[in-house]
RODO-2510 file (C-alpha; in nm, 4 decimals, decimal comma):
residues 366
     n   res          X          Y          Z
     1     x     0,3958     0,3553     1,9536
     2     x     0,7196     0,2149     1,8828
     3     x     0,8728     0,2056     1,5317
     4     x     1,0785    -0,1255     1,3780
     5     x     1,3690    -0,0373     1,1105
     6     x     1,5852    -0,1876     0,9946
     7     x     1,9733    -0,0262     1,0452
     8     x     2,3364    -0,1402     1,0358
     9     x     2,4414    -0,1941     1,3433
    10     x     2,8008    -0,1691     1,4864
    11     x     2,9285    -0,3304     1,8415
    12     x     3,2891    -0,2972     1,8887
    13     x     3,5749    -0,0911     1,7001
    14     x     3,6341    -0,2783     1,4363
    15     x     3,3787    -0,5307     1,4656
    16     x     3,1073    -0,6610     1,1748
    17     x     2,9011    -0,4379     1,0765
    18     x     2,5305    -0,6342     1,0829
    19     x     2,1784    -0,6097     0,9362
    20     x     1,9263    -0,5595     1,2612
    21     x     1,5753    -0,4863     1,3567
    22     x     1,6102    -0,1989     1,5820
    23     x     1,3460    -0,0116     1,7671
    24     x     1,3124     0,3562     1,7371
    25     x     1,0503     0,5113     2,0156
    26     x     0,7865     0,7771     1,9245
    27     x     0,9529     1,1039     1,8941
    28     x     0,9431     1,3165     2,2090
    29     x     0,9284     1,6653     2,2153
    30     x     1,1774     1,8435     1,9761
    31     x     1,2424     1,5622     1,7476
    32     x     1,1378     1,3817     1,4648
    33     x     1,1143     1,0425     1,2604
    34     x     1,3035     1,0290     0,8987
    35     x     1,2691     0,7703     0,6417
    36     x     1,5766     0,7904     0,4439
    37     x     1,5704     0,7891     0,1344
    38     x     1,9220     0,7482     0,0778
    39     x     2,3052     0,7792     0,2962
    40     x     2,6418     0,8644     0,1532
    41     x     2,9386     0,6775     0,2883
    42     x     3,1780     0,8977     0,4352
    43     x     3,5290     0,8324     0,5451
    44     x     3,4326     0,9707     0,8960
    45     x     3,2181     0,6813     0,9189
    46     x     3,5343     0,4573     0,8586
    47     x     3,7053     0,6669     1,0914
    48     x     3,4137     0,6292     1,3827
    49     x     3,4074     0,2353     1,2784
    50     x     3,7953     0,1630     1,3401
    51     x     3,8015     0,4142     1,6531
    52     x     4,0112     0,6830     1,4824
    53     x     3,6858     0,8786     1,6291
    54     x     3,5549     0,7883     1,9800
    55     x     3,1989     0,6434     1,9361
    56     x     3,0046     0,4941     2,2227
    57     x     2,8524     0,1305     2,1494
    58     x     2,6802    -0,0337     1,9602
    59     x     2,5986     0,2303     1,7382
    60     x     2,4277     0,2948     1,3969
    61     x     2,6523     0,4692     1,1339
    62     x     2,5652     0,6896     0,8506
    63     x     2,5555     1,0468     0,8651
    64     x     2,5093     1,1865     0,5632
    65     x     2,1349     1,1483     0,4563
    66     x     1,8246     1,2775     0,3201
    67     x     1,4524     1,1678     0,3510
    68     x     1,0909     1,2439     0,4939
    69     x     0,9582     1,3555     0,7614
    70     x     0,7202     1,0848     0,8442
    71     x     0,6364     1,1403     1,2814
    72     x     0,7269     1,5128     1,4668
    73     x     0,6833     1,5186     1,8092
    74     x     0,5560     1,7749     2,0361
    75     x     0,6189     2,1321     2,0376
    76     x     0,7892     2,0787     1,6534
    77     x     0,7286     2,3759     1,4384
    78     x     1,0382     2,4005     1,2034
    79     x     0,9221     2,1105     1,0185
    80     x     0,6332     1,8551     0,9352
    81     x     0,5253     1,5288     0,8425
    82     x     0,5878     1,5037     0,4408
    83     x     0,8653     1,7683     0,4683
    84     x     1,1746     1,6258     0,2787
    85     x     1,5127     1,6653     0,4696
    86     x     1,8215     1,6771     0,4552
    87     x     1,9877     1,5647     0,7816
    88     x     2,2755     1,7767     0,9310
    89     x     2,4835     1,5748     1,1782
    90     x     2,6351     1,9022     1,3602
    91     x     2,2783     2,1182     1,4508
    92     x     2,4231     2,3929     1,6165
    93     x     2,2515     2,4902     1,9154
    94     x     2,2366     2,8815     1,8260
    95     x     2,3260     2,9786     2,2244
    96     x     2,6932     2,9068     2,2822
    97     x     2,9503     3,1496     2,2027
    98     x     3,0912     3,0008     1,8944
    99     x     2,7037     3,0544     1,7516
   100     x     2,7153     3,3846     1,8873
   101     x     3,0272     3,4378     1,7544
   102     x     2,8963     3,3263     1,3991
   103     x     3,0827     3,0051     1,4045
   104     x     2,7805     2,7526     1,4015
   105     x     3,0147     2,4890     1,2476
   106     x     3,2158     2,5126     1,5611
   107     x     2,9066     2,4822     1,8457
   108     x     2,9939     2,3829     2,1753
   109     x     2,7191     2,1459     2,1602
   110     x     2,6432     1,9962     1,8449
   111     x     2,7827     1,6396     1,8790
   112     x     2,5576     1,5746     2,2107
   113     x     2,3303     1,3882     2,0577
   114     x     2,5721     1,1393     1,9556
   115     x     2,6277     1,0536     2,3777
   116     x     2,2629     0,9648     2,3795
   117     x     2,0617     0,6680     2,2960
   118     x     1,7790     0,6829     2,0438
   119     x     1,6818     0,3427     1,9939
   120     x     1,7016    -0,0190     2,0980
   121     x     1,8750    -0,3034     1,9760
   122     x     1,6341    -0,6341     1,9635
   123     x     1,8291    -0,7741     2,2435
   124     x     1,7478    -0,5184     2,4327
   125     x     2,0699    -0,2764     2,4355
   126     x     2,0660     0,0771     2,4445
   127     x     2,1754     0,2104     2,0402
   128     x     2,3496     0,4967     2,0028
   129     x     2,3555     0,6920     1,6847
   130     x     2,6969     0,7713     1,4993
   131     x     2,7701     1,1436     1,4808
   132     x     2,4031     1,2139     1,5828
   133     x     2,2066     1,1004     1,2773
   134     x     2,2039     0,7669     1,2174
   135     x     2,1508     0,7417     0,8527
   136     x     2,3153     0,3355     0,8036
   137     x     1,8954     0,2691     0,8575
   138     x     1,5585     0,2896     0,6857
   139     x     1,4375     0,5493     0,9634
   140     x     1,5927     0,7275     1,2071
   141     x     1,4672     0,9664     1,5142
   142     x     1,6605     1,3060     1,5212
   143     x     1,6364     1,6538     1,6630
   144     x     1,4026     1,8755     1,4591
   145     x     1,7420     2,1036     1,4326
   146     x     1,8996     1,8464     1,2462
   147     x     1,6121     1,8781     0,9772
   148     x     1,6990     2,0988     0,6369
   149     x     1,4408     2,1502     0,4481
   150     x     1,4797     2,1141     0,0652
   151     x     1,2063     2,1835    -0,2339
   152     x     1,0505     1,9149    -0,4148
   153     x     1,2374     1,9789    -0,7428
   154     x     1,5969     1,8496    -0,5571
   155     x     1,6256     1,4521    -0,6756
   156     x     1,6188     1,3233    -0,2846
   157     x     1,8927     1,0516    -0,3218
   158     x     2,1132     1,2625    -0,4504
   159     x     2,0243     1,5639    -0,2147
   160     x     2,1915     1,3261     0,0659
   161     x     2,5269     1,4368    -0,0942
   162     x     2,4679     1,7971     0,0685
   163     x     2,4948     1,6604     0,4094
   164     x     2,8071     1,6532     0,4141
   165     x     3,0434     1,5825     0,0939
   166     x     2,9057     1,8238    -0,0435
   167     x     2,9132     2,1111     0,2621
   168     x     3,2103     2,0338     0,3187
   169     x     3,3523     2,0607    -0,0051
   170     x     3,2279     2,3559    -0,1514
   171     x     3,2176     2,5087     0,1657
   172     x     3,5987     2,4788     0,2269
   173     x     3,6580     2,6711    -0,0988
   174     x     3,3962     2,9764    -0,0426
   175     x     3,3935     2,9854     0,3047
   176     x     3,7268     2,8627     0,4454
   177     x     3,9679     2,9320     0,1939
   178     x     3,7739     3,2351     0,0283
   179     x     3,8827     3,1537    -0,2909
   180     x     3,8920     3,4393    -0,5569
   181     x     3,7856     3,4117    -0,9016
   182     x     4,1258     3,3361    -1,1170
   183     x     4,3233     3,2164    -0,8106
   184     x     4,4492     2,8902    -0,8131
   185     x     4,4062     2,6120    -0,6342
   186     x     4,5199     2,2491    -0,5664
   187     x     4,2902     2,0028    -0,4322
   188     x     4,4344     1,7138    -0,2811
   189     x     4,2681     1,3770    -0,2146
   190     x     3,9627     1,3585    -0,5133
   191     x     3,7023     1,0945    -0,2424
   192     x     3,3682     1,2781    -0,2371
   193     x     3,4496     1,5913    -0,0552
   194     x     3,7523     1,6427    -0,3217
   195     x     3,5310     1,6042    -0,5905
   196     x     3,3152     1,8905    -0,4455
   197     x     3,5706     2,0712    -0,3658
   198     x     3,6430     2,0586    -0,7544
   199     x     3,3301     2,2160    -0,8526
   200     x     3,3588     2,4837    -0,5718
   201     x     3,6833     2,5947    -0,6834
   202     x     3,5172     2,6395    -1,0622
   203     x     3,2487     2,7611    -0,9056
   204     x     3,4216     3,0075    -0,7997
   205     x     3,6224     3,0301    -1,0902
   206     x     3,9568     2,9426    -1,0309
   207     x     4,2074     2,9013    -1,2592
   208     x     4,4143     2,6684    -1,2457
   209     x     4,2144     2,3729    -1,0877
   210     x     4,4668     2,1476    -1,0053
   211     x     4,3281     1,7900    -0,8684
   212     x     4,6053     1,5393    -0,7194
   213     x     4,5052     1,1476    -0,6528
   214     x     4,7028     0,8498    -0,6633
   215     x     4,4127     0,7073    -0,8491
   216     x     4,4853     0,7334    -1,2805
   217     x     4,1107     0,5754    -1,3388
   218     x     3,9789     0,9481    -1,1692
   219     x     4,0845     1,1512    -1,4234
   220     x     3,7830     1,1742    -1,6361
   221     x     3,5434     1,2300    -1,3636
   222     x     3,7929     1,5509    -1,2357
   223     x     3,8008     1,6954    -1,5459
   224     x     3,4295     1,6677    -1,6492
   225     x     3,3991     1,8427    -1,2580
   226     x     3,6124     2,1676    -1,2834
   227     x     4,0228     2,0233    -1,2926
   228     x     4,2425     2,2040    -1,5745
   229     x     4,4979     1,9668    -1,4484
   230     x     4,5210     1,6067    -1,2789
   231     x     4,8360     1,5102    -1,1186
   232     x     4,9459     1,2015    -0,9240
   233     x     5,1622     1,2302    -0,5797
   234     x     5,4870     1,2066    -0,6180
   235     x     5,8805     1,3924    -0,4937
   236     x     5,8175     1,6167    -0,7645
   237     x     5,4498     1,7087    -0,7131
   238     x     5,5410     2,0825    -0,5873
   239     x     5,7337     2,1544    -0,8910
   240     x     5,4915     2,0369    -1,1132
   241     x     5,2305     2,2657    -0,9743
   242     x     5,4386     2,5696    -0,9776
   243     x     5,5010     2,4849    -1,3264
   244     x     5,1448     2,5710    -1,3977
   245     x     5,1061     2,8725    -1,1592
   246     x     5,3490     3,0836    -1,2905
   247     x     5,6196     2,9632    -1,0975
   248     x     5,5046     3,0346    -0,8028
   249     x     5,3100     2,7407    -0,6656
   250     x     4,9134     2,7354    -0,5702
   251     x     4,7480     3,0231    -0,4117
   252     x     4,5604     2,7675    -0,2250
   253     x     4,5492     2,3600    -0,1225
   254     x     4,2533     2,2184     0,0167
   255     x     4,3822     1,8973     0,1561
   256     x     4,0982     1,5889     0,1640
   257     x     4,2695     1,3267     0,3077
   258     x     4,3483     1,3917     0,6275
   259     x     4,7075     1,2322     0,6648
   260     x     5,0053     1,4130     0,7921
   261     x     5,1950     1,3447     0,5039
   262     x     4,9222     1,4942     0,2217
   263     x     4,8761     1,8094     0,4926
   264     x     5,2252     1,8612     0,4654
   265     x     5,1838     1,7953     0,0755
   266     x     4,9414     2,1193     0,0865
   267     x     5,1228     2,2957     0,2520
   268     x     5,4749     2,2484     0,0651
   269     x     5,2597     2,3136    -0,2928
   270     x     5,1399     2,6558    -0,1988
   271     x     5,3066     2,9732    -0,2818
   272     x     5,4684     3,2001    -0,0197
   273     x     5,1907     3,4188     0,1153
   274     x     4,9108     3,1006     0,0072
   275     x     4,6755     2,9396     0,2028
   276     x     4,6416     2,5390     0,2824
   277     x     4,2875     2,4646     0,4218
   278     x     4,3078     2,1005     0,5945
   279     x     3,9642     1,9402     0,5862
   280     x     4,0864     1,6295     0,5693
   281     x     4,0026     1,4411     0,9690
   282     x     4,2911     1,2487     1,0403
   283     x     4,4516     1,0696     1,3590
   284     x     4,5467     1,2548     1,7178
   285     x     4,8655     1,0241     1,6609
   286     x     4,9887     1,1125     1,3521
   287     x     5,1812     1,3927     1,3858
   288     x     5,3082     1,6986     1,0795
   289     x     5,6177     1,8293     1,1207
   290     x     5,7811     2,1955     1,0600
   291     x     6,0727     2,3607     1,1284
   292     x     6,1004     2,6744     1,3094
   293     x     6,2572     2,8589     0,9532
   294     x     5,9509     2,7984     0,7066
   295     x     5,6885     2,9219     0,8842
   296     x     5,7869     3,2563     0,9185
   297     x     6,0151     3,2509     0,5683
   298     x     5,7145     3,1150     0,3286
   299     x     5,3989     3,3373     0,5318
   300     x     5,1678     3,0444     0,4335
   301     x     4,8791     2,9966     0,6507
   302     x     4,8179     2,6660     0,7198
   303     x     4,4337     2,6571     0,8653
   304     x     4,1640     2,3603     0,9598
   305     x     3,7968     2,3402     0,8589
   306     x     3,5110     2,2123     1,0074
   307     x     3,1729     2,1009     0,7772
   308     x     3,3193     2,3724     0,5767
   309     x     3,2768     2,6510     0,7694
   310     x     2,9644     2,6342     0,7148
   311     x     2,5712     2,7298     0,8112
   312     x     2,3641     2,4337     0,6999
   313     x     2,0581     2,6104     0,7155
   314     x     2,1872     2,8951     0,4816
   315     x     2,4206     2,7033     0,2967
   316     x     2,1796     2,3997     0,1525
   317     x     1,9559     2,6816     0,0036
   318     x     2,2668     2,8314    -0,1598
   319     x     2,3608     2,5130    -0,2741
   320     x     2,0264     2,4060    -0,4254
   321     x     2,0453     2,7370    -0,6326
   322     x     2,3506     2,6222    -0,7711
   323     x     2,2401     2,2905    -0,8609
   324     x     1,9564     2,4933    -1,0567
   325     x     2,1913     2,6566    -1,2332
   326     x     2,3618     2,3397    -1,3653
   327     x     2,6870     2,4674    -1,1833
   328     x     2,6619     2,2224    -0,9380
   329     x     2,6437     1,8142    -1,0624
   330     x     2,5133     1,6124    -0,7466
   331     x     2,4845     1,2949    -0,9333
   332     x     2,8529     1,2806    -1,0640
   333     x     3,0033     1,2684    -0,7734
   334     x     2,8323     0,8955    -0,6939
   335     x     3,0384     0,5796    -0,8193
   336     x     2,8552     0,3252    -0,6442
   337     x     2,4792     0,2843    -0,5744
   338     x     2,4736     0,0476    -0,3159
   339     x     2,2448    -0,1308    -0,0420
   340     x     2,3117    -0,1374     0,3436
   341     x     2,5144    -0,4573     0,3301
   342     x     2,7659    -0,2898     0,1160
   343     x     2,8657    -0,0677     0,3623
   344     x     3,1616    -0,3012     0,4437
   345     x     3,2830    -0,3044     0,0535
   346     x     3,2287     0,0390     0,0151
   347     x     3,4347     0,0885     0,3506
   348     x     3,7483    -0,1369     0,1544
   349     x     3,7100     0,1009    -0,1866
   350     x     3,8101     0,3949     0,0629
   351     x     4,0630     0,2328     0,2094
   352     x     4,2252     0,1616    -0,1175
   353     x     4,1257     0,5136    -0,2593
   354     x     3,9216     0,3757    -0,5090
   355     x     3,6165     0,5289    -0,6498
   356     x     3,4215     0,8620    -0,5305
   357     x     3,0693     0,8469    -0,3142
   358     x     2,9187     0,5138    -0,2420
   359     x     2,5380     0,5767    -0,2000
   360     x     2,3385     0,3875     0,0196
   361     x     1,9780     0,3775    -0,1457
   362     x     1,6286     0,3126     0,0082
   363     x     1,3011     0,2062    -0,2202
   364     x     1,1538     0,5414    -0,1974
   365     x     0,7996     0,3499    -0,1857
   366     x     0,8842     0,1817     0,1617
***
């Protein structure tokens, strides 16, 4: 029997993003029905919704959710109905040879689902789902592989944050970067990936933290999150971090933007032999530039990250323990707590580099 939610619906690049009844089908074998609880806006979305990312239309946003496992479908054994989720928008398929290879984050096959339709629109139209999860929606209908499990004690809203900001941004420090406790390290660009970057960095415990927005009213929240030091762009920006690394510059830059001109930022703040990790996703036509006499003179390695390098399936668990521990603040990294026709506002905050995490929530009673 066929399931009406309601979802956000997108038609054209650049188009309004509208309120719908959409029309989810029974989940077939291998998949399962979510009711979010709640959805993080991500700047990826803004990137699929302006066509810096190629999306097939119209599609349903949102890919950065948690909620319950309310329908399975046949032959589903990983989870069940009741299960609370976190949904992971890249499943890897465990068979190709990046999985092999130990490189889930980099499967050949885990934005497929994305090409395929999972719903209906109520004209009618086939509705695609935005990076495979559609989480701009009171339910969605997703592989069982996209499923994460997490324990009852994890507040759900906030345990949409791991889906993605949160991966990604701890994940760049420990797994990409390999950050060393009382190495320091610059992170650039403080949306909600930077700010979890933050806390992986002390996490790790590095020392200096060094966090670098344009933004003066994000001060506070860095600090309170693991920064020593909070510094805005600027010509001078490389000399004021070696200023506070010994004169050397940052042992590492994790770059959150995704702009040529902040990767290039990264790399001209770290040290010769340092590392800039580039998580940011920017634009195929936006090019960075270097000349053929710095790359070999300064030894930096200048290296891209995907989800943060990471497993989802053993990475959420490690990340729950840290929560536990009070290491790891969930909550802080939300500014705005906001309902699915907010999407668009929260959309114009991130283009103006305002705030951290806008959070999409869902009456958990629905």
């Amino acid at each position: 029997m066929a399931t009406i939610a309601t979802a956000l619906v997108l038609r054209a690049v650049d188009g309004p993003l509208r309120t719908e009844q959409v029309t989810l089908p029974e989940p077939g074998p291998g998949r399962v029905r979510v009711r979010l609880a709640a959805a993080g806006v991500c700047h990826s979305d803004l990137s699929l919704a302006n066509g810096t990312l190629r999306q097939r239309f119209p599609v349903v946003l949102g890919h950065e959710g948690a909620g319950v496992v309310v329908a399975t479908g046949p032959d589903v054994t990983s989870v069940a109905t009741g299960d609370r989720v976190v949904l992971n928008w890249a499943p890897p398929c465990g068979e190709c040879w990046w999985c092999a290879a130990g490189e889930p984050y980099l499967c050949a096959g885990a934005a497929d689902a994305s090409n395929v339709p999972y719903g209906r629109t109520a004209d009618g139209a086939e509705l695609y789902p935005g990076l495979g999860t559609t989480a701009f929606a009171t339910q969605t209908v997703v592989g069982a592989r996209a499923c994460i499990r997490i324990p009852d004690d994890v507040p759900l809203r906030e345990a949409a944050l791991l889906g993605c900001a949160v991966l990604t941004g701890v994940g760049a420090v420990r797994n990409a970067a390999g950050v060393r406790a009382g190495q320091s390290v610059a992170v650039i660009g403080l949306g909600g990936v930077g700010l979890a970057a933050l806390q992986g960095a002390r996490i790790a415990g590095a020392d200096p933290i060094i966090a670098v927005d344009p933004d003066p009213d994000k001060e506070g929240l860095a600090r309170k999150l693991g920064a020593t030091h909070v510094l805005a762009p600027s010509d001078g920006l490389a000399k004021e971090i070696r200023a506070v690394t010994g004169g050397r510059g940052a042992d590492h830059a994790i770059e959150c933007v995704g702009r040529s001109s902040t990767i290039r930022t990264a790399w001209s703040v770290t040290r010769r032999g340092g590392r800039a990790t580039i998580v940011g996703l920017g634009s195929a036509d936006d090019p960075v530039r270097f000349n053929a006499f710095e790359v070999a003179y300064f030894a930096r390695t200048l290296a891209g990250c995907m989800y943060g390098s990471t497993d989802p399936a053993v990475d959420v668990p490690r990340l729950v323990d840290h929560w536990r521990a009070g290491r790891l603040d969930l909550g802080a990294l939300v500014t705005d707590h906001i309902g699915l026709s907010d999407v668009d506002a929260a959309f114009d905050r991130m283009r103006a580099g305002k705030g951290g995490r806008s959070l999409v929530v869902f009456p958990l009673d629905a």
